[in-house]
C-alpha positions as CSV (number, residue, x, y, z in Angstrom):
1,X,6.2,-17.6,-17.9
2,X,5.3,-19.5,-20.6
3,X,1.9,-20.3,-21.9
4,X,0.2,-23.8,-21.5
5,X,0.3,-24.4,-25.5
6,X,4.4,-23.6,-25.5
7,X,4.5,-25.8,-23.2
8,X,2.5,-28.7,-24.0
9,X,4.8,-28.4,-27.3
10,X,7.8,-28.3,-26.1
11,X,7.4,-31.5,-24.1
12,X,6.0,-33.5,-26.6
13,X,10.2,-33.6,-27.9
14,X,10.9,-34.0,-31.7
15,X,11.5,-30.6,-32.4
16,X,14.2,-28.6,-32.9
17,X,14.8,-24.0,-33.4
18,X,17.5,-22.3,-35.3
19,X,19.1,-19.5,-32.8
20,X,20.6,-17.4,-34.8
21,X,21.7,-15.3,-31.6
22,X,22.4,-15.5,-27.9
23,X,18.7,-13.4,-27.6
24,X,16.9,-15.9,-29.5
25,X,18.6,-18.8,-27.2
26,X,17.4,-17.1,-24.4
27,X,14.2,-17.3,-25.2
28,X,14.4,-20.9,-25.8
29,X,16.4,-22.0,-22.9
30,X,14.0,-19.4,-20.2
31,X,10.8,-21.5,-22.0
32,X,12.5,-25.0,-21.4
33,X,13.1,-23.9,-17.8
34,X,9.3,-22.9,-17.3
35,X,8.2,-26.0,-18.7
36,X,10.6,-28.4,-16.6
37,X,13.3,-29.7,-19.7
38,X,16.5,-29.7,-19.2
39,X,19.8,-29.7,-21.0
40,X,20.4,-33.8,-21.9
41,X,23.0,-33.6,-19.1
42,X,20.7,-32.9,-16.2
43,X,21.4,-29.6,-16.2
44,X,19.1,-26.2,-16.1
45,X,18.6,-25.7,-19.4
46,X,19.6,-22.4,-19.6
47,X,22.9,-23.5,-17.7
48,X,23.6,-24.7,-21.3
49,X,24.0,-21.1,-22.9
50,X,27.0,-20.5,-22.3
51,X,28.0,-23.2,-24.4
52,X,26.4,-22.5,-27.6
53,X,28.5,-21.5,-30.4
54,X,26.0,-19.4,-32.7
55,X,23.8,-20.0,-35.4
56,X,22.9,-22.9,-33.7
57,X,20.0,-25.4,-33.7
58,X,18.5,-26.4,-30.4
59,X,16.0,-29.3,-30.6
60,X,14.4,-32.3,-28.2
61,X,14.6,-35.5,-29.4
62,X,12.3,-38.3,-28.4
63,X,15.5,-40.4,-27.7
64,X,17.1,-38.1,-25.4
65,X,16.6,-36.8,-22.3
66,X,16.8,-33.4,-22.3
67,X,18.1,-30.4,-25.0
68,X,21.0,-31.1,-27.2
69,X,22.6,-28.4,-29.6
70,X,23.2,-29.9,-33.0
71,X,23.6,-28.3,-36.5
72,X,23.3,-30.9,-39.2
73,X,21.7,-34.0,-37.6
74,X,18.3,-32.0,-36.6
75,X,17.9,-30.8,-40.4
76,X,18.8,-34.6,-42.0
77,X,16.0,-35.9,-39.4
78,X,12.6,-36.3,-39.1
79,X,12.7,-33.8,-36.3
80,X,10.2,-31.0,-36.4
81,X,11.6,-27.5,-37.2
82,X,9.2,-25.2,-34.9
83,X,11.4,-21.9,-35.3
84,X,8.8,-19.5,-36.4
85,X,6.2,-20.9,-34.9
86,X,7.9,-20.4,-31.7
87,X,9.1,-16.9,-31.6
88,X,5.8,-16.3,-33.0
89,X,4.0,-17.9,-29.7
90,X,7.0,-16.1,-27.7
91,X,5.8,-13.2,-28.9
92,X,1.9,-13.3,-28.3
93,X,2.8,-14.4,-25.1
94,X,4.5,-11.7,-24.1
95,X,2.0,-9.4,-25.2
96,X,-0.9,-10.5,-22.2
97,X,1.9,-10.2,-19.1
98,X,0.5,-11.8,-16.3
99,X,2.3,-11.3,-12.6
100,X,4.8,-13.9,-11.8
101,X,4.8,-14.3,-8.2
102,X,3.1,-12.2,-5.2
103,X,5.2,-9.2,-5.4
104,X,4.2,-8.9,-8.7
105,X,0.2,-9.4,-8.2
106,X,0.1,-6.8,-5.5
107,X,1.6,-4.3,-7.5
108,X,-0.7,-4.9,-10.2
109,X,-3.7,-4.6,-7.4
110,X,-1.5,-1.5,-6.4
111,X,-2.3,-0.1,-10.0
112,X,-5.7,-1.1,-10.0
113,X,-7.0,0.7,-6.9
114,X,-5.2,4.1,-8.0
115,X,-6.9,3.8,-11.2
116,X,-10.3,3.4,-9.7
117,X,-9.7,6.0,-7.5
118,X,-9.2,3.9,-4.3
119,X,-7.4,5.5,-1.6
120,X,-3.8,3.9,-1.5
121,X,-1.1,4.7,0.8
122,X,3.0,4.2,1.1
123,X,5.2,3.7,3.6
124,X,7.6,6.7,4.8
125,X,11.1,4.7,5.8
126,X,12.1,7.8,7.5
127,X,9.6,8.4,10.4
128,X,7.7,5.0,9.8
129,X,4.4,5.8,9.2
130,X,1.5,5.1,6.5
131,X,0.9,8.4,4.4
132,X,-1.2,8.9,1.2
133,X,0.6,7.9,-1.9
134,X,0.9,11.2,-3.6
135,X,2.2,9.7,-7.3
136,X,0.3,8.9,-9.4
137,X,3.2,6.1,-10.4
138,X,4.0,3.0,-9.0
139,X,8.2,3.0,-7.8
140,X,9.7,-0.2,-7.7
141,X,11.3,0.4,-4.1
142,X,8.2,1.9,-2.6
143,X,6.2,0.1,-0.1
144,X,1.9,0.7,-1.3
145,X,-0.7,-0.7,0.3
146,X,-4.5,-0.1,-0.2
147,X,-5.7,1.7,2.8
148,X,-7.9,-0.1,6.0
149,X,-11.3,1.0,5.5
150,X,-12.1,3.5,8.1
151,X,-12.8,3.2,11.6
152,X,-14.9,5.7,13.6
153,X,-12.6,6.6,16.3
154,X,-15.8,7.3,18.9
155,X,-18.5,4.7,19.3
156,X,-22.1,6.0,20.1
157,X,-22.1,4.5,23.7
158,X,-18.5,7.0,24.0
159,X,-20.3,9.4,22.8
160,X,-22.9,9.8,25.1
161,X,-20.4,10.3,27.8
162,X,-19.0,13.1,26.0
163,X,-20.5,17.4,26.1
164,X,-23.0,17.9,23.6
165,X,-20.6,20.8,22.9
166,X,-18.1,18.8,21.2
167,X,-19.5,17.8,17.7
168,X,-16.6,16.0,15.9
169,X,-13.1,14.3,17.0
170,X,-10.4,13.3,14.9
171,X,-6.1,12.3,15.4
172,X,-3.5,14.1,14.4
173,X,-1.0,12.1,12.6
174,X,1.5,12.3,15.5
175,X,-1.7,9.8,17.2
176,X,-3.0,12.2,19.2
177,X,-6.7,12.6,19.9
178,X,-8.7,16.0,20.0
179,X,-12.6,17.2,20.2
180,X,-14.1,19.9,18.2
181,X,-16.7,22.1,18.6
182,X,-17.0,22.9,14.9
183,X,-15.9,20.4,11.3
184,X,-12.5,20.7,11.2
185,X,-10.4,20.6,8.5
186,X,-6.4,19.2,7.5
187,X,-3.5,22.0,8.6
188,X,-1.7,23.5,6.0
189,X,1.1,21.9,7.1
190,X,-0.9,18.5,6.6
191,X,0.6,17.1,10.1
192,X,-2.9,18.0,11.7
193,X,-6.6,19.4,12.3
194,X,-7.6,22.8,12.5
195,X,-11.2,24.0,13.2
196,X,-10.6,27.6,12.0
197,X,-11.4,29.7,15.4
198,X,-13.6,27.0,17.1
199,X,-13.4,25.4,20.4
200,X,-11.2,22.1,20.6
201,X,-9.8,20.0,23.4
202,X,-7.5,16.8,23.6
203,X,-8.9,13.7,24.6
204,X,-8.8,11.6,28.0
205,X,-10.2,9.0,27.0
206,X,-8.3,5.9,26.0
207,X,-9.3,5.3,22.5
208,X,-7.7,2.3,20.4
209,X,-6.0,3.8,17.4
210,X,-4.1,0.6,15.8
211,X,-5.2,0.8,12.4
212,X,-6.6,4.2,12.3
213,X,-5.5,6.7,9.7
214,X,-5.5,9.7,10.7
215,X,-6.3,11.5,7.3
216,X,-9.6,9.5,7.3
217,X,-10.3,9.9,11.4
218,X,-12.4,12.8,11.4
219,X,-15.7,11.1,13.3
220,X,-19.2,13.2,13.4
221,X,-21.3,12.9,16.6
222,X,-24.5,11.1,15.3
223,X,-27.6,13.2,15.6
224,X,-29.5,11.2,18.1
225,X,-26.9,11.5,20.4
């Protein structure tokens, strides 16, 4: 997208830029689309490339009503030559990219949270499930998301109907729910906990797990409890 100050030029009319090649009329024709011009037919302007026989002169005039292609008449006028400063605004434009629709911005957010160290997860297509992002870079037909904050999976008043025994509780990423007697800790095989030769026990409670991940369920008993 175009800046503000391309734009507010390009609508003021009276100009005209040498395009020397189809790249350079690219550039022209994309800017007149952003900023609403059209070709003097009513056309998208860049509807118009394929058209333009090269060098050629592209240019606005305050008479018309839209882009005309014209190689002598814009240089025998009064019209406004704005070639270099064009490419030149084209240019330190596209040096500050900004995100052009919502796909774009949440990727960028994507980035952000990796790079501060947020926790940021993808979606597996294969067994549909969250699981930590793992990369380090962002792929184009990957699915991110910044994680839910976590959840404790017990709430105190569940807790106090639970053995003092059982210190800690946490779910396995197939959803399931166990008690521990001691911290536990992710398998090796990173599909579960293990509590390295303590006590454990699956749950019979019914406890609400929308939302939870599982890498970040591990919930302490509190103290006082």
């Amino acid at each position: 997208m175009i800046s503000n100050e391309i734009k507010k030029r390009l609508l003021q009319k009276d100009w005209y830029v040498e395009c020397k090649t189809e790249q350079e009329a690219n550039l022209l024709l994309r800017a007149c689309d952003d900023a609403g011009i059209t070709c003097d037919s009513g056309h998208k302007a860049t509807k118009f490339q394929p058209y333009i026989h090269y060098p050629a002169d592209i240019g606005f005039c305050e008479e018309d009503d839209g882009i005309t292609q014209d190689i002598k008449y814009f240089k025998e006028s009064e019209i406004e030559n704005i070639t270099g400063w064009f490419f030149n605004a084209i240019k330190n434009n596209d040096s500050k990219l900004t995100p052009q629709n919502e796909e774009q911005e949440h990727l960028v957010q994507i980035l952000l949270a990796m790079m501060q160290g947020l926790y940021v997860e993808e979606y597996n297509d294969d067994n549909r499930f969250w699981k930590p992002s793992d990369s380090n870079c962002i792929f184009l037909n990957t699915e991110y998301r910044i994680a839910p904050k976590s959840t404790p999976l017990i709430t105190r008043e569940m807790w106090a109907m639970i053995a003092p025994e059982w210190k800690w509780v946490a779910m396995d990423r197939d959803g399931e729910v166990y008690f521990y007697s001691d911290e536990p800790l992710i398998s090796a095989n990173g599909f579960s906990w293990t509590n390295c030769g303590g006590d454990y026990c699956d749950s019979v409670l019914a406890i609400n797990t929308d939302s939870i991940n599982w890498e970040r369920s591990l919930t302490e008993r509190p103290e006082d409890v």
